[in-house]
C-alpha positions in Angstrom: 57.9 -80.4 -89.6 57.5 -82.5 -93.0 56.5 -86.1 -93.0 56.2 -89.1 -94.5 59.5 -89.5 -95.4 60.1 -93.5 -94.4 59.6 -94.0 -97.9 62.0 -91.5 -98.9 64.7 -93.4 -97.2 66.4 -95.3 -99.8 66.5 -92.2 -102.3 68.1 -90.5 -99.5 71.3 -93.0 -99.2 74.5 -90.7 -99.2 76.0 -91.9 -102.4 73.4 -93.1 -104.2 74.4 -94.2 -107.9 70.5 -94.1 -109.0 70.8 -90.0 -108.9 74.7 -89.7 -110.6 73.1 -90.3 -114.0 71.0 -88.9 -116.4 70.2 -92.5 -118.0 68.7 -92.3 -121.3 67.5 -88.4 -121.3 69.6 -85.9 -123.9 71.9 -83.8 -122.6 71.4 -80.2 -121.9 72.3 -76.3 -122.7 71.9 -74.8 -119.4 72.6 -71.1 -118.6 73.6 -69.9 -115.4 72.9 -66.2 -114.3 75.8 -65.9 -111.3 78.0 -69.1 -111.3 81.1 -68.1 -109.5 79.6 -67.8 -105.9 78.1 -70.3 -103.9 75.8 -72.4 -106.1 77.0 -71.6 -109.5 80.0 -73.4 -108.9 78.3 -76.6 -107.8 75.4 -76.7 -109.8 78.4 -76.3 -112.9 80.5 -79.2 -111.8 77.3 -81.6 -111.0 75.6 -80.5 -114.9 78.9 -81.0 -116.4 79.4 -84.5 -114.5 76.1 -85.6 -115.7 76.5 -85.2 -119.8 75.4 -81.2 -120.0 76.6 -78.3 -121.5 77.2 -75.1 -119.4 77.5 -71.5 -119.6 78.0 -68.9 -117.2 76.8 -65.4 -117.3 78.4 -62.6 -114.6 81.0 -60.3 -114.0 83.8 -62.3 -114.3 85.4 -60.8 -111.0 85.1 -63.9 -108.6 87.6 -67.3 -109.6 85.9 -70.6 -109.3 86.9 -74.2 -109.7 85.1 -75.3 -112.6 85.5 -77.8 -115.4 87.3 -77.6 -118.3 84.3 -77.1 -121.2 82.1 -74.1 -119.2 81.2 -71.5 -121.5 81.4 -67.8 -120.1 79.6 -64.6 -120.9 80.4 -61.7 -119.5 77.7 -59.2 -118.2 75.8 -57.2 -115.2 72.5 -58.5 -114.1 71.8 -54.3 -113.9 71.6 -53.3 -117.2 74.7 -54.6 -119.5 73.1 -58.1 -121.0 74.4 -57.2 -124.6 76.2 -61.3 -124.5 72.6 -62.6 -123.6 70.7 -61.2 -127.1 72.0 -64.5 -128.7 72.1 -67.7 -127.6 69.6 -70.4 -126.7 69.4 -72.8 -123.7 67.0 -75.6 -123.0 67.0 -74.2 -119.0 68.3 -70.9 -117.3 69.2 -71.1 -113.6 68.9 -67.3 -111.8 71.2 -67.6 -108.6 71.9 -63.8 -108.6 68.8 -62.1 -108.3 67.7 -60.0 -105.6 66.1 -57.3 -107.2 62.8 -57.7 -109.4 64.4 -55.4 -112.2 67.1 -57.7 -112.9 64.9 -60.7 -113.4 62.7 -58.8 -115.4 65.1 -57.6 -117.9 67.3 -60.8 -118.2 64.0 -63.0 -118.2 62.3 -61.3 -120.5 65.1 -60.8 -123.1 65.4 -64.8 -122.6 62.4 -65.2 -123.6 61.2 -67.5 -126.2 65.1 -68.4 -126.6 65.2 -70.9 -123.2 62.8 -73.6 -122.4 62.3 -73.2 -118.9 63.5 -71.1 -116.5 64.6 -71.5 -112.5 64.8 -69.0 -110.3 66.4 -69.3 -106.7 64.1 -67.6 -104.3 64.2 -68.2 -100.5 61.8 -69.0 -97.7 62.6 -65.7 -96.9 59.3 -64.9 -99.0 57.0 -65.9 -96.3 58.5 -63.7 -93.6 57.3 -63.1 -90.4 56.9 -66.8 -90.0 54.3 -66.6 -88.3 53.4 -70.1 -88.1 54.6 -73.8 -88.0 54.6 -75.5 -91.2 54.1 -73.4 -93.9 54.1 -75.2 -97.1 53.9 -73.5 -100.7 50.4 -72.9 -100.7 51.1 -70.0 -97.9 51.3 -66.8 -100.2 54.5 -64.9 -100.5 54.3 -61.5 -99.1 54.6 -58.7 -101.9 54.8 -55.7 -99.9 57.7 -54.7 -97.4 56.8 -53.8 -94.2 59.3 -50.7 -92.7 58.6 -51.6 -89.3 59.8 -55.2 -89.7 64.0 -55.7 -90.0 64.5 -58.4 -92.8 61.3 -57.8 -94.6 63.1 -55.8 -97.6 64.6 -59.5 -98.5 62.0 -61.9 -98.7 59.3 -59.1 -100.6 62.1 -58.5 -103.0 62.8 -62.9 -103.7 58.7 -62.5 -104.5 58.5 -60.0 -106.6 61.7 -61.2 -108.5 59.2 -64.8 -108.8 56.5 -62.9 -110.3 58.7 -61.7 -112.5 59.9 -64.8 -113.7 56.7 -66.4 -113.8 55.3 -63.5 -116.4 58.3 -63.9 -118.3 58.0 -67.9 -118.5 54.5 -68.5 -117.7 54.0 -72.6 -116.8 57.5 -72.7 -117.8 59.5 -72.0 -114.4 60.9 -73.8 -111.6 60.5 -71.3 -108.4 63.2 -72.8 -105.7 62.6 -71.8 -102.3 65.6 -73.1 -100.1 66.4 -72.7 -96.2 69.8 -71.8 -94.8 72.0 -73.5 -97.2 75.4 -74.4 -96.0 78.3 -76.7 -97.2 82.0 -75.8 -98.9 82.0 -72.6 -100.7 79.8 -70.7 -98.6 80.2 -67.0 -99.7 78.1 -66.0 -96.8 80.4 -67.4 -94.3 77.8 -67.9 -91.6 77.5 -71.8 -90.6 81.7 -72.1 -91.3 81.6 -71.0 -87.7 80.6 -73.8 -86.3 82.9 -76.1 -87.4 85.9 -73.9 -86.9 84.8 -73.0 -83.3 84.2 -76.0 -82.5 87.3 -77.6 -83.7 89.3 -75.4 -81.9 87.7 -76.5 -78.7 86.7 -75.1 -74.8 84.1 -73.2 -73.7 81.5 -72.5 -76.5 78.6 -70.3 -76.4 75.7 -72.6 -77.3 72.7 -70.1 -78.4 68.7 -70.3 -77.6 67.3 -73.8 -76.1 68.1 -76.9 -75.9 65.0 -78.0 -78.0 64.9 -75.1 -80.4 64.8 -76.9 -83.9 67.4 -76.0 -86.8 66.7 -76.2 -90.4 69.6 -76.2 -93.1 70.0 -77.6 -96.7 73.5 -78.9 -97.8 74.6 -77.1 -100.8 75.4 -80.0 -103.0 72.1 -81.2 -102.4 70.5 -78.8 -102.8 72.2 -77.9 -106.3 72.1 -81.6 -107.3 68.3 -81.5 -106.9 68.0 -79.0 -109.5 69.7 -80.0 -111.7 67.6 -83.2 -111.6 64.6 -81.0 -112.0 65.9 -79.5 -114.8 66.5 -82.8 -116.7 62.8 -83.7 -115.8 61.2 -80.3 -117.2 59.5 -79.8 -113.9 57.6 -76.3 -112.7 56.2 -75.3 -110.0 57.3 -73.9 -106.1 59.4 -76.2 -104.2 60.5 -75.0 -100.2 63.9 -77.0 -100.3 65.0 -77.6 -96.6 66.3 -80.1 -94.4 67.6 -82.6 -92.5 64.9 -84.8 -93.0 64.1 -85.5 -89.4 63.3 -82.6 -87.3 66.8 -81.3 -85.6 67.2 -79.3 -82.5 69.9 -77.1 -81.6 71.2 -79.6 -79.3 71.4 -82.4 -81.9 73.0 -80.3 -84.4 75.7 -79.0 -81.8 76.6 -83.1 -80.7 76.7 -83.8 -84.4 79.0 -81.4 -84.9 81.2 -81.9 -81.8 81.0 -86.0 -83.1 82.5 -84.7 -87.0 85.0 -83.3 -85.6 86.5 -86.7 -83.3 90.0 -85.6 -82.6 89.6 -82.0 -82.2 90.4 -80.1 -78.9 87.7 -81.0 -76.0 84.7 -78.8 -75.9 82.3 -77.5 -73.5 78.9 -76.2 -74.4 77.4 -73.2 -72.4 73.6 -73.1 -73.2 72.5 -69.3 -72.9 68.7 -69.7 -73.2 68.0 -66.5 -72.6 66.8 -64.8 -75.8 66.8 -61.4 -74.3 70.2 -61.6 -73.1 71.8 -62.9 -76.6 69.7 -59.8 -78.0 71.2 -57.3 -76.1 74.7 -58.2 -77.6 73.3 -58.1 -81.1 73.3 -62.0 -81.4 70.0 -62.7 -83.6 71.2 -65.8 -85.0 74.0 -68.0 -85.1 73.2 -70.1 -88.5 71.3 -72.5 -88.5 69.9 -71.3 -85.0 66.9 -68.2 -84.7 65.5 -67.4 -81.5 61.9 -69.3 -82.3 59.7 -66.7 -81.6 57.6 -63.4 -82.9 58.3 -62.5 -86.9 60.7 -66.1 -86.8 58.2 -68.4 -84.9 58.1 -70.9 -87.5 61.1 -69.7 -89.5 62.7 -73.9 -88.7 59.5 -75.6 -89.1 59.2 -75.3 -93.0 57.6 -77.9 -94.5 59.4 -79.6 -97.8 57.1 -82.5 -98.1 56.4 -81.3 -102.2 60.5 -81.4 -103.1 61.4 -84.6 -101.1 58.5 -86.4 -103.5 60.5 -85.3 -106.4 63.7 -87.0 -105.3 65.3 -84.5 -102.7 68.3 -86.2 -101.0 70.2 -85.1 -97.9 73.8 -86.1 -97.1 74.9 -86.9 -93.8 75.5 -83.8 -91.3 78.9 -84.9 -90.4 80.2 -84.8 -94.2 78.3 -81.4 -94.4 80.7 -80.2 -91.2 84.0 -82.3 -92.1 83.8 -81.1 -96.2 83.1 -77.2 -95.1 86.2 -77.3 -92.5 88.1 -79.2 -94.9 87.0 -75.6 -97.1 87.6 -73.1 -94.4 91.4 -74.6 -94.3 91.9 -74.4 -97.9 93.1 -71.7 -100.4 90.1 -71.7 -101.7 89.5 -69.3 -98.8 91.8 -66.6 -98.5 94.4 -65.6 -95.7 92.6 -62.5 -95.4 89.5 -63.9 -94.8 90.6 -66.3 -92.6 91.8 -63.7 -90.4 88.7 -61.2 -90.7 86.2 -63.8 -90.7 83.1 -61.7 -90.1 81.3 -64.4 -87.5 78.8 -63.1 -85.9 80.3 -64.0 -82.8 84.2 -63.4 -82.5 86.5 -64.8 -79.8 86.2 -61.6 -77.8 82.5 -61.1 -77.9 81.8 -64.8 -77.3 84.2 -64.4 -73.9 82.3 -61.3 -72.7 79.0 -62.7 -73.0 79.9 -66.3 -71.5 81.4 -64.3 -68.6 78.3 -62.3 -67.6 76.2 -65.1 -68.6 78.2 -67.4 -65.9 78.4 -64.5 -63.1 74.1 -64.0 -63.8 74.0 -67.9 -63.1 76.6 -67.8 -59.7 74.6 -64.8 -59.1 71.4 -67.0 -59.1 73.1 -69.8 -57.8 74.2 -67.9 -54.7 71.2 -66.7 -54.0 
């Protein structure tokens, strides 16, 4: 896991009023490519806070809180880009990628009209993680591999990076982030742990004990770029955290200690990655069975982006602020009812049952 990060400490302070401002450097045009979803939204409110000007380019078709000055063009990142031939920014941000063709065209019609250029990629581009540590000078891999599930992903996110870098060359910011969880998460894959846990009793704990978890808040994650932006940086950044290696076990008290108040729970550990596999249960974000094509897949190192000022909030905030979410109308009743967990209340029972008869079973014999 990434080190030296003692000296990091004081940068890292929840709250810290040395990273709200944009002291003495001019505000900003900023573009962003997507902006309704998960970090469009964020990354809007935090440039706006900070003294920039914003404008968003998508479909128009998702609602999102945002403040009262955010320009809008509307568009598809496949093909109708007609409000992007005019126009120039000092710094485009390209959340809504996944396919190389899309950040070919809108990079290369941007170009020579925008400054610098960021594209959110994924550590996704070094899958199978076949190692512990991988840092950006591991090459991406460029060519899917059939035999492999997930590999389509991560070889798309790379070729969408070469793409920008042709378009922008020594002139982009390539952002690789981990699992990245907070409010707002479109994917709704870590709001299962704060709901399940609130509501208390027996809870299916996946993997090991000591199986490490990494995860990036969203708001700092988004707030980090935007920093990056005012500072004209470039390069490859892995953005992960917390900043201390985390295992499963950790993560699970920390969320069971957010959450002071809720009903009593009861962790289960089922340790047995064969056994989650054969009910389909191949994560439970933040959590991958460590092992094969995601050996090292929570060992990333993101040394490079906490030297340029990468902060990480408290877990408990990350938990409390992302129930706080799930409860809101910012999510909707429908949703709420048809979450799409990976594990629902009926599976979860069915596998903690035969788990507990395998161990009687063992016990008893």
């Amino acid at each position: 896991m990434p080190t030296g990060r003692n000296s990091q400490k004081k940068s890292a302070a929840a709250g810290d009023l040395s990273v709200k401002k944009t002291g003495s450097k001019p505000p900003l045009h900023i573009l962003i490519l997507g902006g309704t979803g998960f970090l469009g939204p964020h990354e809007a409110r935090y440039a706006v806070d900070r003294g920039h000007t914003v404008t968003l380019f998508n479909r128009g078709g998702q609602q999102a809180n945002l403040p009262t000055g955010v320009r809008h063009l509307r568009g598809d990142r496949n093909g109708q880009l007609d409000s992007l031939k005019t126009g120039s920014w000092d710094a485009v941000i390209d959340n809504s990628a996944t396919e190389p063709a899309w950040v070919r065209m809108s990079a290369g019609l941007l170009r020579g009209r925008a400054k610098l250029y960021m594209y959110v990629s994924s550590t996704g581009v070094y899958f199978p993680y076949l190692s512990n540590r991988i840092d950006e000078s591991v090459k991406p891999v460029l060519v899917e591999d059939p035999a492999k599930a997930g590999s389509s992903f991560g070889v798309r996110k790379a070729n969408s990076e070469t793409e920008a870098e042709k378009a922008f060359p020594g002139k982009t910011i390539i952002v690789r982030p981990h699992y990245i969880i907070g409010p707002g998460d479109t994917t709704y894959r870590f709001p299962y742990w704060p709901q399940r846990v609130e509501r208390g009793g027996e809870v299916l704990a996946p993997g090991r004990r000591t199986d490490l978890v990494q995860f990036v808040d969203v708001r700092d994650l988004t707030e980090w770029m935007i920093r990056m932006i005012e500072e004209a940086a470039t390069g490859i950044y892995n953005v992960a955290g917390p900043r201390s290696p985390m295992s499963m076990a950790e993560f699970l008290a920390e969320v069971q200690v957010s959450l002071i108040g809720s009903n009593p729970t009861r962790f289960t550990w089922v340790d047995d990655y064969d056994f989650l596999g054969r009910y389909g249960l191949v994560e439970v974000v933040p959590w991958v069975p460590l092992r094969g094509d995601h050996l090292g897949s929570a060992s990333v190192n993101f040394d490079k982006a906490l030297e340029r000022g990468l902060t990480h909030r408290p877990l408990g905030q990350t938990v409390r602020d992302t129930l706080a979410w799930w409860k809101s109308n910012a999510v909707t009743a429908e949703r709420k009812a048809n979450p799409g967990f990976v594990l629902t209340s009926e599976k979860e029972a069915e596998m903690l049952a035969a788990w507990n008869a395998r161990q009687a079973a063992v016990t008893d014999g």
